[in-house]
N, C-alpha and C positions, 0 to 999 in steps of 0.2 A: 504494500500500500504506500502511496508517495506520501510525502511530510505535507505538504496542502491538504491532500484529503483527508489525512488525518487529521491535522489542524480544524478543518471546514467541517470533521464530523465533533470533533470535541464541542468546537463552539454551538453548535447548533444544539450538543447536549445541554451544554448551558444554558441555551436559549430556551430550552423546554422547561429546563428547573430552575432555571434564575430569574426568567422574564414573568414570570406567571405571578397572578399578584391580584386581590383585589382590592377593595378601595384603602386596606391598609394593611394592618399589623394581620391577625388572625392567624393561628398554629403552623408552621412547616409541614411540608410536604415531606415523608420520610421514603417512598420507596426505593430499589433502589432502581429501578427503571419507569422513566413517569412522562407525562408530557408538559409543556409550558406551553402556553397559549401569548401571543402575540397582538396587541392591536392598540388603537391609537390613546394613549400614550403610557399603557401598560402593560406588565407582566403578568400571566395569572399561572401557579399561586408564584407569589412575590418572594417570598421566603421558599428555597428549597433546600434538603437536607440529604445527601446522598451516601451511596459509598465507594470507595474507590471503582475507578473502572465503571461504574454508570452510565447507564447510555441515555441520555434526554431526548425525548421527539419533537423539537421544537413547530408549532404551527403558526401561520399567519392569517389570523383572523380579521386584521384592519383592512384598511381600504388601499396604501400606500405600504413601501417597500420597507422591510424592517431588518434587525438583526440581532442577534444573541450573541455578547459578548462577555467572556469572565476576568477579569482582572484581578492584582494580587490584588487591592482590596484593604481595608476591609469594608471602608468606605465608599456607597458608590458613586456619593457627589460631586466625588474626589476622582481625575481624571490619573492611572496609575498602570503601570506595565500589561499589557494583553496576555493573557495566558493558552486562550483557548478563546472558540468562538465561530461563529457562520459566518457568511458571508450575507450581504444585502439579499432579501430571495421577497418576489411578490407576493400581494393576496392570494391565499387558495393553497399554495406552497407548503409544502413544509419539509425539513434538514433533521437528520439524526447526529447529535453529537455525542460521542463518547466520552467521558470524562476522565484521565486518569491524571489527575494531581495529589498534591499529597494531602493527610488534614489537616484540615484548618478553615477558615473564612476567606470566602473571594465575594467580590463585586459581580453584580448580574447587571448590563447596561445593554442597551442602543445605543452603538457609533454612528448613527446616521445623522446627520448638523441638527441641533435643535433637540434634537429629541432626549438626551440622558436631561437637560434643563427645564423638559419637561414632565420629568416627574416617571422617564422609562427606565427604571432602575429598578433594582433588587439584590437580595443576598443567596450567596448560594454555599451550606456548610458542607465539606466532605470528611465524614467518621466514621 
């Protein structure tokens, strides 16, 4: 498997466990293969909890182009190295990413302009 598609599949796992999110706080998602839902200007659920090697299915439910990005973190306000992560993919779409990092707390965002300012953020634990 080449190092992009790996890259493109981790994020995308990201994007299923980090992007997901509803209007706030409410319990993590613990399994350890789940989906993240995508759309305009959230993650649903927001909070995910995984375990190593996880595969997240990230989908695109908005209307406009998204992405699942994880970063070290642990902040996601806080703009900080990529780790893993999808590439931009349209509505209807959806990326599987794998995740093998080690534990600990990473940042779940939207790199696409605009959008982590507003409010496409999340956290994503792996233990």
């Amino acid at each position: 498997m080449s190092p992009r598609l790996l890259t493109t599949l981790c994020c995308a796992a990201l994007v299923v466990a980090g992007c997901g999110g509803d209007s706030g706080g409410g319990s993590p998602s613990t399994p350890s293969d789940l989906t993240v839902r995508m759309s305009e200007y959230k993650f649903v659920p927001r909070a995910v909890t995984i375990a190593p090697g996880a595969t997240i299915r990230v989908t695109n439910e908005g209307q406009i182009a998204h992405n699942l990005k994880i970063e070290r973190g642990p902040d996601p306000k806080d703009e900080t190295q990529e780790l893993a992560g999808t590439d931009s993919f349209l509505p209807g779409d959806s990326e599987t990413l794998e995740v093998n990092l080690p534990r600990g707390r990473y940042a779940m965002v939207c790199t696409v302009p605009g959008h982590r300012e507003l409010g496409m953020t999340g956290t994503i634990r792996v233990r």
